[in-house]
C-alpha distance (Angstrom), angle and dihedral (degrees) to the residues before:
residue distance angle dihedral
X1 . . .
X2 4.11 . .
X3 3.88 121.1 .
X4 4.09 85.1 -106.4
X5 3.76 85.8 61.4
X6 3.94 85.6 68.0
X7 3.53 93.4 37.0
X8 3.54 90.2 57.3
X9 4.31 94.8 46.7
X10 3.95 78.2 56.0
X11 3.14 99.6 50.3
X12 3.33 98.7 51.0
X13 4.15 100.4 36.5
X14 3.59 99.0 23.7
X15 3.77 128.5 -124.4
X16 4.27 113.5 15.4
X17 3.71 135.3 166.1
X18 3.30 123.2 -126.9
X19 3.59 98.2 -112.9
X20 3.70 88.9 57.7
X21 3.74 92.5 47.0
X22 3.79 92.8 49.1
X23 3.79 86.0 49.4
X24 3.06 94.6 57.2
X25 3.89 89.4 52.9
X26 3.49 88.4 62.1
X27 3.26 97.9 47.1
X28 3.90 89.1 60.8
X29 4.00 91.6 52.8
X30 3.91 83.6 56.0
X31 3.48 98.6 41.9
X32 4.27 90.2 55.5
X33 3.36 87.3 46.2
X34 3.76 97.1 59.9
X35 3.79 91.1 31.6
X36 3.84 91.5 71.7
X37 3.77 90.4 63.3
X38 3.65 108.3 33.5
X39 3.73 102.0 28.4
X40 3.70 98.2 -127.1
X41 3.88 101.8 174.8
X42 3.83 130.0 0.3
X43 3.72 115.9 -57.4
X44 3.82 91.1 -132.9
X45 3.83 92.0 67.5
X46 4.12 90.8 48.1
X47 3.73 84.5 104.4
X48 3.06 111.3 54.3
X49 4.02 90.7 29.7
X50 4.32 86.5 154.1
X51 3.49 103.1 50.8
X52 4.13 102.0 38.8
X53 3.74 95.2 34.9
X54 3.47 119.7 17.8
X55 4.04 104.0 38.6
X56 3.68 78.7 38.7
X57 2.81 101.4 75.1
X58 4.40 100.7 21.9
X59 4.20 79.5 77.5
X60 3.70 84.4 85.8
X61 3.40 100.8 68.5
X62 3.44 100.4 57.1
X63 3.97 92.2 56.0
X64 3.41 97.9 58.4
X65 4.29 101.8 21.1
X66 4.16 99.4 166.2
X67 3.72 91.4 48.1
X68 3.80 104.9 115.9
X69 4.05 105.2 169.8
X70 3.61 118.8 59.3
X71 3.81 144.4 175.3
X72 3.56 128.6 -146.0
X73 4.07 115.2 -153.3
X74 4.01 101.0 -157.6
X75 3.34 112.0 -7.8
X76 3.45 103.3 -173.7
X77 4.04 105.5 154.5
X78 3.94 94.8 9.5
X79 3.41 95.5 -92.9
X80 3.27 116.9 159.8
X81 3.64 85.2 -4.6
X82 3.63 109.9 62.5
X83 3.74 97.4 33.9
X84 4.13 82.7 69.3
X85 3.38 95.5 40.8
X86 4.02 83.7 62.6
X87 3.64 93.8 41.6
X88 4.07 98.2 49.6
X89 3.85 94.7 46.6
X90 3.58 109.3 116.4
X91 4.13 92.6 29.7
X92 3.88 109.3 112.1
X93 3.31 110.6 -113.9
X94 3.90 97.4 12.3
X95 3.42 122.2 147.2
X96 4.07 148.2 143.7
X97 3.36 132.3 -154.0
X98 4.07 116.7 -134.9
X99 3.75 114.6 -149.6
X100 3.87 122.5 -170.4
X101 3.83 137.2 130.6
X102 3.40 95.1 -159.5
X103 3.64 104.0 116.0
X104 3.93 89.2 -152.1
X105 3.54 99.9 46.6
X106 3.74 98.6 47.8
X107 3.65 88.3 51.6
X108 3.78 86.0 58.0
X109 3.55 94.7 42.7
X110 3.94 96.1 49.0
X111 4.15 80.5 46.1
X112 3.63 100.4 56.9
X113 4.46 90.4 35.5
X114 3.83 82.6 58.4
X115 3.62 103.9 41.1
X116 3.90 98.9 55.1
X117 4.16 86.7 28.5
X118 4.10 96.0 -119.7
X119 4.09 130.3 -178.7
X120 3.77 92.7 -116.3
X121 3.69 130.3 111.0
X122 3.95 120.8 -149.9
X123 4.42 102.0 -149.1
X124 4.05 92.7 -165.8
X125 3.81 91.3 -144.7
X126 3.66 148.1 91.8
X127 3.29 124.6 -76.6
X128 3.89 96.3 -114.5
X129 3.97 88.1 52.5
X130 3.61 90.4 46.2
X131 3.69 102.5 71.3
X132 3.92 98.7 85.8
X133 3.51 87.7 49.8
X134 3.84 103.3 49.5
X135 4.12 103.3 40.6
X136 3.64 116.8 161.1
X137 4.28 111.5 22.1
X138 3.36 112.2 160.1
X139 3.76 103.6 -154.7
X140 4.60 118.4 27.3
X141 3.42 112.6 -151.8
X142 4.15 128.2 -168.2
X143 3.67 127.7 172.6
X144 3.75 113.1 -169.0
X145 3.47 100.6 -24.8
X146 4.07 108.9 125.1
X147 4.26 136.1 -36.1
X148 4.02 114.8 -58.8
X149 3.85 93.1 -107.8
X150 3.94 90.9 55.4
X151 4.33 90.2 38.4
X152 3.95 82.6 56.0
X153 3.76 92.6 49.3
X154 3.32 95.0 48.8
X155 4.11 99.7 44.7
X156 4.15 91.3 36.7
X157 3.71 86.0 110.0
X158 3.56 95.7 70.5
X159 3.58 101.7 20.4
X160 3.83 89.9 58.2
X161 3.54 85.6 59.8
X162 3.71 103.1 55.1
X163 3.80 103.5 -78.4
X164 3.66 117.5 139.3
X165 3.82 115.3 -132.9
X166 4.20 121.9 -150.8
X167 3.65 112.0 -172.9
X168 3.58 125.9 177.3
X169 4.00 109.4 -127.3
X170 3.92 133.9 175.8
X171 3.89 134.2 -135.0
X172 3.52 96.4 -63.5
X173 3.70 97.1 57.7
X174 3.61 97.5 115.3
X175 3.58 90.4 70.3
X176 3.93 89.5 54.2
X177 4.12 93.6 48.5
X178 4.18 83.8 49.0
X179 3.23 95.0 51.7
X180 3.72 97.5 45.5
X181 3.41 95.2 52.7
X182 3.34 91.1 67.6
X183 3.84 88.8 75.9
X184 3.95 106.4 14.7
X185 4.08 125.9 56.6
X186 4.10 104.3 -151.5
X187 3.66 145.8 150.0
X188 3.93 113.3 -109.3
X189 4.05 125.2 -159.3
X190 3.99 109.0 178.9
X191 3.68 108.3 -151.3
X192 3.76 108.1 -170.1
X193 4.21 116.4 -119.3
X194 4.06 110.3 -104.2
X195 3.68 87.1 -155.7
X196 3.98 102.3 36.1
X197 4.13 119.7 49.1
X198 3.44 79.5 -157.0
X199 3.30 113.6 41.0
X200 4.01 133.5 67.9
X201 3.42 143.9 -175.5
X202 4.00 120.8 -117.0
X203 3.86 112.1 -136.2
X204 4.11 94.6 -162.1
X205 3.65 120.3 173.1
X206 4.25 136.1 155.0
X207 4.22 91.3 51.0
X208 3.54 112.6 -178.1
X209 3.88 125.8 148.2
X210 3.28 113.3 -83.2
X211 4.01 97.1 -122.0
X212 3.95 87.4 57.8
């Protein structure tokens, strides 16, 4: 890939070598590869795999750059999940936390964390059986995995506890932040998408319920 392909990973994640940028190109070949057979992400976005997916969900890393232990709600395809794992190799200490039941996905998850050796974890579970196993992240992430009121419900375990969540939501997130209020008290920071003029990513952080 072109020099403005690694322009554009920087711009969107902030500072990365070029062995973690070429990486990452690889990882893309692979990820196509597999995505013909087990249908990891929508085949409408199969061409333009970099910008939709993989810068995507990169963005996150420059929001919240000293964060070294993640969790990923969901995982699916890798995204945001894998796309950190890639940018916090070679941090001390670094490391994310994979979760998804699907049987398939994990096994492509724990394929590609093996295969270019990466500081993530893939917990093969749900979410709700997950808890135990993933105690102390300091930033959630979720990329189109279910409605902010039900992503909240789902990570309040950690976020109650002083995790930060960053969740990738569309146009029609205000609706979603509304509605959860109804339940959950939080702080909000909107950082607008670099890959989506309508999209953002909510920084939330200080959860509790809302009748607290």
């Amino acid at each position: 890939m072109s020099a403005a392909s690694w322009a554009s990973l920087q711009e969107a994640a902030g500072p990365v070598s070029r062995e973690t940028f070429d990486r990452l190109v690889e990882f893309e070949r692979v990820f196509q590869k597999w995505n013909r057979s087990i249908n990891l992400a929508a085949r409408s976005t199969q061409d333009d795999v970099w910008r939709r997916h993989i810068l995507d969900s990169a963005q996150l890393a420059r929001i919240v750059p000293e964060a070294k232990n993640w969790a990923d709600l969901g995982s699916g395809g890798g995204f945001p999940g894998l796309v950190l794992a890639f940018l916090l190799a070679g941090r001390d200490g670094a490391s994310i936390d994979l979760i998804e039941s699907n049987r398939k996905k994990a096994s492509f998850l724990q394929a590609i964390v093996g295969q270019f050796n990466l500081p993530a974890r893939v917990v093969a579970r749900r979410i709700d059986d997950s808890y135990p196993l993933v105690p102390a992240p300091q930033i959630v992430t979720a990329r189109a995995l279910a409605p902010l009121p039900v992503l909240l419900s789902l990570a309040a375990p950690w976020l109650t506890k002083g995790a930060h969540g960053l969740f990738h939501k569309g146009r029609d997130y205000r609706a979603e932040v509304a509605e959860s209020t109804q339940r959950w008290s939080f702080d909000l920071v909107e950082h607008a998408s670099v890959t989506d003029a309508q999209g953002v990513i909510l920084e939330l952080s200080g959860l509790q319920p809302s009748d607290s």
